[in-house]
C-alpha positions, 0 to 999 in steps of 0.5 A, spaced: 557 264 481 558 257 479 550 256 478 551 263 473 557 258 469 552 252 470 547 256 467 551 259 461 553 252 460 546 250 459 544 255 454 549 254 450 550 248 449 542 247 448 539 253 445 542 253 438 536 248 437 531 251 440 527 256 434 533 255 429 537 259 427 540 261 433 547 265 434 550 265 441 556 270 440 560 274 445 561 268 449 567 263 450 565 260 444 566 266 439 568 273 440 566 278 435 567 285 434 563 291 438 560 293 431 558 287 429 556 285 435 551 291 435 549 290 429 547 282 431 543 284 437 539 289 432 537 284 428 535 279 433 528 277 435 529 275 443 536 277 448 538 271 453 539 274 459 542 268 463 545 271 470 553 270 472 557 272 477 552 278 479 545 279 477 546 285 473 550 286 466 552 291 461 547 285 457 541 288 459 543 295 458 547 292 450 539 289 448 535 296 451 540 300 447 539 295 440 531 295 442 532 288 442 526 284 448 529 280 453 528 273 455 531 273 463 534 266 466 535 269 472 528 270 476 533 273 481 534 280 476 529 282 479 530 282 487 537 284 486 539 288 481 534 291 478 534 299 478 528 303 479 523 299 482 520 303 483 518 306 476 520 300 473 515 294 472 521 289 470 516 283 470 512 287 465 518 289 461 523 282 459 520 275 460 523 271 465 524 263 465 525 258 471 532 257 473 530 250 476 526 248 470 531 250 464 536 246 469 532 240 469 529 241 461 534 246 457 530 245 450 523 244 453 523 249 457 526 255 452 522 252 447 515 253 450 518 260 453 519 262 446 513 259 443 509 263 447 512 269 445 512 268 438 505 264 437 498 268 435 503 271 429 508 274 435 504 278 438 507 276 445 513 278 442 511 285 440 508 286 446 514 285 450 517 289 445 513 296 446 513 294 454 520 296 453 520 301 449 516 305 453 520 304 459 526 305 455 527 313 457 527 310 465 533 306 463 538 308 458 541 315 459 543 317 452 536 317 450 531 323 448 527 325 455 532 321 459 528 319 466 535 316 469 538 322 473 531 323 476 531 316 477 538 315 481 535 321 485 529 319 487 533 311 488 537 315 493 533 318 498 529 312 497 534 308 500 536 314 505 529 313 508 529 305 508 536 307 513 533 312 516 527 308 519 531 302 521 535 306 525 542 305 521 543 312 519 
C-alpha cells in the first residue's frame, strides 16, 4: 500500500539518526548478500519491521530466525496477519510503534520507543528478547520442539468452526 511505501520512506531516511550507528539493509538503498544479511541481522540489537503491501513478511520469520527483537511499525500485524493467536501473545513478544506518531515525528518517536528498551542497562530489550525466544517453537519450523504444525491445525479447525457458526459452510 502507498502508506507501507510512505512509511518505509519515513525510516529510512530517519533512523540512521536515531541510536547511531544504524544500518538499513536490504532495502533500495542497498542490497546485500543473504549471508551477510544473516550475519547482519544477528548482530543486531533491535529489527524494524515497517509493514508494505501486506502486513506480513519473511522479515519477522529472517529477525526470529537471527534471535533478533523486533520493533513493529505496523499496529496492524496483529489484526491482520499475525498467526496463531491463539497461542501467541504478539504484543508481548515484538514491540510495536504508532504509525500516525512515526508519521508526524520520525526521530522523536523511534527515539523514545527505542529508548525505553535500552534504558535501566537494557533491561526492556532483554526482556522482549526472552519473550521471543519462549515463543519461538510456536513460530519457526526448523526449530527443536516445533509447535507450528500443531498449531496450523488447530488454526484451521478454529477457522472451520468461525465458518460453521456464522453459517457460511
Amino acid at each position: 500500500s502507498s502508506t507501507g511505501v510512505d512509511l518505509r520512506r519515513l525510516a529510512i531516511q530517519w533512523l540512521p539518526e536515531v541510536y547511531p550507528p544504524n544500518r538499513i539493509a536490504n532495502t533500495r538503498t542497498e542490497r546485500i548478500s543473504n549471508r551477510r544479511f544473516a550475519a547482519i541481522m544477528s548482530r543486531s540489537k533491535l529489527s524494524l519491521h515497517v509493514r508494505g503491501h501486506d502486513a506480513s513478511s519473511s522479515r519477522i520469520v529472517d529477525a526470529w530466525t537471527a534471535g533478533t527483537p523486533q520493533i513493529f511499525l505496523s499496529r496492524r500485524f496483529f489484526k491482520d496477519a499475525g498467526p496463531f493467536k491463539c497461542r501467541i501473545a504478539w504484543d508481548k513478544v515484538v514491540f510495536s510503534m504508532s504509525e500516525r506518531s512515526f508519521k508526524l515525528n520520525p526521530v522523536g518517536t523511534a527515539s523514545k520507543a527505542i529508548g525505553s528498551l535500552l534504558e535501566d542497562d537494557y533491561a526492556g530489550l532483554r526482556a522482549l528478547w526472552q519473550r521471543q525466544r519462549e515463543a519461538v517453537a510456536d513460530v519457526l519450523w526448523h526449530t527443536p520442539g516445533s509447535r507450528v504444525g500443531i498449531n496450523l491445525l488447530e488454526d484451521a479447525l478454529r477457522v472451520l468452526d468461525e465458518r460453521k457458526r456464522q453459517n457460511r459452510i
